[in-house]
C-alpha positions as CSV (number, residue, x, y, z in Angstrom):
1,X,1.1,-15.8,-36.3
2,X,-2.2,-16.3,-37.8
3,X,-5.5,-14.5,-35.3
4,X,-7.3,-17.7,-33.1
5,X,-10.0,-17.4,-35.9
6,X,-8.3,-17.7,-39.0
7,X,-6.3,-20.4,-37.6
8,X,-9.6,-22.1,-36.6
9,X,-10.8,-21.5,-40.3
10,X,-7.9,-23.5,-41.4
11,X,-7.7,-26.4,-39.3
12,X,-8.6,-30.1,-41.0
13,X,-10.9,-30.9,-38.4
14,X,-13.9,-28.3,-37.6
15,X,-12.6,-26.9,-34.7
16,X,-13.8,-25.6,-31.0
17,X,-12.4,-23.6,-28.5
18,X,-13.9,-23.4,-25.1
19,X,-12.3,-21.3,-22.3
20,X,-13.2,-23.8,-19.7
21,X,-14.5,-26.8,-19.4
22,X,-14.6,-30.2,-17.5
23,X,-13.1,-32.5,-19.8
24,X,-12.6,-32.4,-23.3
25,X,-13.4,-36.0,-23.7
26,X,-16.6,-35.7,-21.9
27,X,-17.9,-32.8,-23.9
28,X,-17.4,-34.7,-27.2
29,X,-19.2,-37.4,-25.1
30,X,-22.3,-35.2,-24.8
31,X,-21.6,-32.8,-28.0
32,X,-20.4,-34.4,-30.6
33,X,-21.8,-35.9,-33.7
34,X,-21.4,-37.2,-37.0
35,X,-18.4,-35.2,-38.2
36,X,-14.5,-35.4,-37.1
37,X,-14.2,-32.7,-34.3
38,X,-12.3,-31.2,-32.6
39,X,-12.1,-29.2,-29.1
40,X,-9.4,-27.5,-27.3
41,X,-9.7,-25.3,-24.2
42,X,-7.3,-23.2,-21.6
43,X,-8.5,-25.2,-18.8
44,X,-10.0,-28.2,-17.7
45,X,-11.6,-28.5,-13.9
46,X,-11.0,-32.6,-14.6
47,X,-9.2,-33.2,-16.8
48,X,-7.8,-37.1,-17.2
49,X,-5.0,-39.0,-17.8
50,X,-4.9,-43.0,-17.9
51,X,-7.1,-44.9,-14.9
52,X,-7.9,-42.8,-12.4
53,X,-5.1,-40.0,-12.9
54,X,-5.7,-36.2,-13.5
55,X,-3.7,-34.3,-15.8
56,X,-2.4,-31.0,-14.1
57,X,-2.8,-27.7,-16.3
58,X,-2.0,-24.2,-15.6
59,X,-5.2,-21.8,-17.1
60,X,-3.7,-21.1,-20.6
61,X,-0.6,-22.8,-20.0
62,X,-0.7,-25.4,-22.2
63,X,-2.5,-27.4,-24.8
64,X,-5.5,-29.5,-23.8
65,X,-7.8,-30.9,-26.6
66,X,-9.7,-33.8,-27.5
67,X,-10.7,-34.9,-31.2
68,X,-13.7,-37.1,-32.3
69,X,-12.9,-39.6,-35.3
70,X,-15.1,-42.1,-37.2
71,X,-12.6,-44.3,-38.6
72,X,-14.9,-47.2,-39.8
73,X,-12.6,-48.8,-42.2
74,X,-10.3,-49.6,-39.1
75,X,-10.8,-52.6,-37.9
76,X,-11.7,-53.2,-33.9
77,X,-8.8,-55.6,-34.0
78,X,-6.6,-53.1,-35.5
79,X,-7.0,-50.3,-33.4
80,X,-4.1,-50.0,-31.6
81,X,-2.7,-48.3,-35.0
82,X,-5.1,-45.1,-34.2
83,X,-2.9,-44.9,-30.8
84,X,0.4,-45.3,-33.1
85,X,-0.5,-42.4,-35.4
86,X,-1.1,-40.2,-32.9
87,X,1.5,-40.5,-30.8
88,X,3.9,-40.2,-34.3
89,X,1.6,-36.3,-34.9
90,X,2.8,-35.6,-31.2
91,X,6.4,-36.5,-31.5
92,X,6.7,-34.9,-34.8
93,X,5.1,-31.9,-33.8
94,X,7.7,-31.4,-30.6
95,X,10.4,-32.6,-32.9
96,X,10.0,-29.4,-34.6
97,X,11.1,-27.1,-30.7
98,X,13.1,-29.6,-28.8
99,X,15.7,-32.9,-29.7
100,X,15.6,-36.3,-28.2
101,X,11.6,-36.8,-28.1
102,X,10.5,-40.4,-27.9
103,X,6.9,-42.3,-27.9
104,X,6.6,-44.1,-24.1
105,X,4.8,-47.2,-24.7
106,X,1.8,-46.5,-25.3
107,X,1.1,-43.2,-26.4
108,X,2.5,-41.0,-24.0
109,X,5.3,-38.3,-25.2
110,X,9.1,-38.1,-23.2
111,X,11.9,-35.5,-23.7
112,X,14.5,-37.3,-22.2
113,X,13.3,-38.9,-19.3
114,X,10.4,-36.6,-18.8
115,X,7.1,-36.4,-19.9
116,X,6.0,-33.9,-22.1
117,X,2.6,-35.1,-23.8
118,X,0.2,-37.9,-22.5
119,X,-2.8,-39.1,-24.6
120,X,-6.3,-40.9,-23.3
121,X,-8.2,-42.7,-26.6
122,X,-11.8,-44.0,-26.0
123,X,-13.3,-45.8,-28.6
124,X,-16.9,-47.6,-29.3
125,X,-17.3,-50.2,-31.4
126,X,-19.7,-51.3,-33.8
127,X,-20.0,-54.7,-34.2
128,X,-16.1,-55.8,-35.6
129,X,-15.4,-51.6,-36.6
130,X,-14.9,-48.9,-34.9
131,X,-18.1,-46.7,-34.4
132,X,-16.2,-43.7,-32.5
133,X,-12.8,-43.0,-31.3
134,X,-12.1,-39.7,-28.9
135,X,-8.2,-39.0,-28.1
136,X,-7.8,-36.9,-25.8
137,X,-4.6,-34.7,-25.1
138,X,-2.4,-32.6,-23.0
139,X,0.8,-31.5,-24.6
140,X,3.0,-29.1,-21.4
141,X,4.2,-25.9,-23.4
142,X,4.0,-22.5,-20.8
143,X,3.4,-24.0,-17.6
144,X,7.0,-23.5,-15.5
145,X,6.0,-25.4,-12.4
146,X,3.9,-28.6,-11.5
147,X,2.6,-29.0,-8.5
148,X,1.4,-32.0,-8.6
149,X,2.7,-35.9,-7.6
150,X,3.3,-36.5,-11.2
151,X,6.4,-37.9,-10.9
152,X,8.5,-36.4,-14.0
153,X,6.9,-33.8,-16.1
154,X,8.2,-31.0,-18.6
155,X,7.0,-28.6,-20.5
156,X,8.3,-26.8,-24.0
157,X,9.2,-23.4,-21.9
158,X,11.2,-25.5,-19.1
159,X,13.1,-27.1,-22.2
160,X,13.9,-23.9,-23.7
161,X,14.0,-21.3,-21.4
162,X,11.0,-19.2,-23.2
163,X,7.4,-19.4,-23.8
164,X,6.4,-21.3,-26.7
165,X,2.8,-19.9,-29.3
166,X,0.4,-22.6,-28.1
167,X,-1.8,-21.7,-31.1
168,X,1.2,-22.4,-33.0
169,X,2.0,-25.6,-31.5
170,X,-2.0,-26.7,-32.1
171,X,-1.8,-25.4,-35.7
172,X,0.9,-27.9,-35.8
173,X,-0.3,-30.9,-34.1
174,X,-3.8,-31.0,-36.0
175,X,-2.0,-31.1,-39.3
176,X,0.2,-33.9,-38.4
177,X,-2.6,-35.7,-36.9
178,X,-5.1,-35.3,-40.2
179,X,-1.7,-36.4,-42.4
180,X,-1.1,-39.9,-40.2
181,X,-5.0,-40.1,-40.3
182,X,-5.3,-39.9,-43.9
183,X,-2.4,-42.1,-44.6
184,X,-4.5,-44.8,-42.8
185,X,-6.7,-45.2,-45.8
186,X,-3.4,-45.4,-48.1
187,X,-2.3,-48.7,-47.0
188,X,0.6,-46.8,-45.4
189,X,-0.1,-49.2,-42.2
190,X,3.6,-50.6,-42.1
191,X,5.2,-47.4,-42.5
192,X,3.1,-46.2,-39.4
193,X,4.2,-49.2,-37.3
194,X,7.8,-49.1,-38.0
195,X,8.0,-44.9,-37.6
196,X,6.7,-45.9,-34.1
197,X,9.3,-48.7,-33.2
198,X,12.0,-46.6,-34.5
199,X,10.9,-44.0,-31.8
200,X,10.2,-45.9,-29.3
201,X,11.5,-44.8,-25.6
202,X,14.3,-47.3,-24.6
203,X,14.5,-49.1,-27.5
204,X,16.9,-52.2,-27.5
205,X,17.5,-50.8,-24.0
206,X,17.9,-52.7,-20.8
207,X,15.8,-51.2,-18.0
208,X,13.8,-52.0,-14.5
209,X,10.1,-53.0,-14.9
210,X,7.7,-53.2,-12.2
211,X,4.8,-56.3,-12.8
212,X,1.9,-56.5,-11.4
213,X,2.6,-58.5,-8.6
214,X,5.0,-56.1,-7.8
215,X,8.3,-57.8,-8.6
216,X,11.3,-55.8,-10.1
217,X,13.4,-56.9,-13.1
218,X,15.5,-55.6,-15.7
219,X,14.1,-56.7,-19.0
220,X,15.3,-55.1,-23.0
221,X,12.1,-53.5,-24.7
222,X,12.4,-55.2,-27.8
223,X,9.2,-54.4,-29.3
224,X,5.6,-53.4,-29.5
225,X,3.9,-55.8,-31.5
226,X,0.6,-54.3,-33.9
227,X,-2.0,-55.0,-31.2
228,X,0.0,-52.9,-28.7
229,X,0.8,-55.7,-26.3
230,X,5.0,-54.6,-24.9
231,X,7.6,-56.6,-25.8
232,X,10.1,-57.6,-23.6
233,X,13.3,-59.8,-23.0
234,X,13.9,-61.3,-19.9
235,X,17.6,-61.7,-19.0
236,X,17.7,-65.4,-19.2
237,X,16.2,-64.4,-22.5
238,X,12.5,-65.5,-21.9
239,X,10.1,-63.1,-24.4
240,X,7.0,-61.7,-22.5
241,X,4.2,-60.0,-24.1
242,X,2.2,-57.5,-22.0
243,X,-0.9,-55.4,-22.2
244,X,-1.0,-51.9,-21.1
245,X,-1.6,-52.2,-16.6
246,X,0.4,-55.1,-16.5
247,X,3.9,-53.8,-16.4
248,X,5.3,-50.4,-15.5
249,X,8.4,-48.4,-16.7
250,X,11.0,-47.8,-13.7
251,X,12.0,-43.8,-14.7
């Protein structure tokens, strides 16, 4: 394996490492500029997930890293595609260590029924483009036990029985992020989208979802349509179309 430095020197994103920090997300807030960046750390003192969740983290257990993007020839509208690449760099990257990895609407990564990877973007806009977008991740690779009330997490090393080069696994994941990135400006939108469906946890599967209101059904994921809104089928067949916070997955 290739020193921290040299690896570094070969990344397609200028690249950052921090021993600690608060949040990756928030330092790119305060640090980061005109170029595509990225930072990486061994820990995190609060680190995020979705809402109002943390993301538990051994000290250099795992990878945690956020990367800074100006993609200004992606629409505002169209954003939800950013979320689809990255999630397809993730699950590629873990398809390389372990079988059976799926993307769980939206962007977060399951082995199984388990979650490996989760994934916070934050974006600005400009007017009807995209000014800045920060995605921000925590892929589990060392860490053997979580403490927390996360209800169903994994790492690499639980999966396989053996610690896992996190440099490695970062060399890894950076590339297949800059590929999907770069096929954005290729018109390679459609094969994005359907690499994403084809992934997708419980595809054509029936399953319990909990709404909003807090009722219970068992509804077939059928779909997630280009703006990101879940598709699913109702068992007298009725077709709803949700937005991320309006319907959870029963695991």
């Amino acid at each position: 394996m290739l020193p921290l430095q040299q690896i570094t020197e070969n990344m397609a994103f200028e690249t950052i490492h921090l021993a600690e920090t608060d949040s990756t997300n928030r330092w790119l807030k305060e640090h980061g500029d005109e170029r595509d960046l990225l930072v990486w750390t061994d820990y995190q003192t609060a680190g995020r997930g979705c809402g109002t969740n943390t993301w538990e983290s051994e000290r250099g257990m795992n990878l945690l890293f956020s990367l800074l993007l100006h993609p200004s020839k992606v629409p505002a509208n169209e954003q939800f595609i950013l979320s689809m690449a990255n999630a397809l760099a993730l699950r590629d990257t873990l398809a390389d260590y372990i079988d059976e990895v799926k993307i769980k609407w939206p962007n977060d990564i399951y082995w199984r029924d388990y979650k490996i990877a989760g994934t916070l973007i934050e974006t600005t806009l400009s007017g009807s483009s995209i000014k800045t977008c920060i995605i921000g991740t925590g892929i589990n690779v060392n860490q053997r036990q979580f403490r927390s009330d996360a209800p169903n997490p994994v790492s690499l090393c639980q999966i396989l029985g053996h610690e896992v080069d996190r440099e490695e696994v970062l060399q890894k994941v950076v590339a297949n992020i800059a590929q999907y990135m770069d096929s954005l400006g290729s018109n390679s939108w459609d094969d994005i989208r359907t690499r994403y469906r084809n992934h997708l946890y419980r595809l054509e599967e029936t399953h319990s979802f909990r709404f909003n209101d807090g009722a219970v059904e068992q509804c077939k994921l059928v779909n997630v349509t280009d703006d990101g809104h879940l598709e699913l089928l109702r068992e007298n067949e009725e077709a709803l179309l949700l937005a991320f916070k309006e319907v959870q997955f029963i695991i």
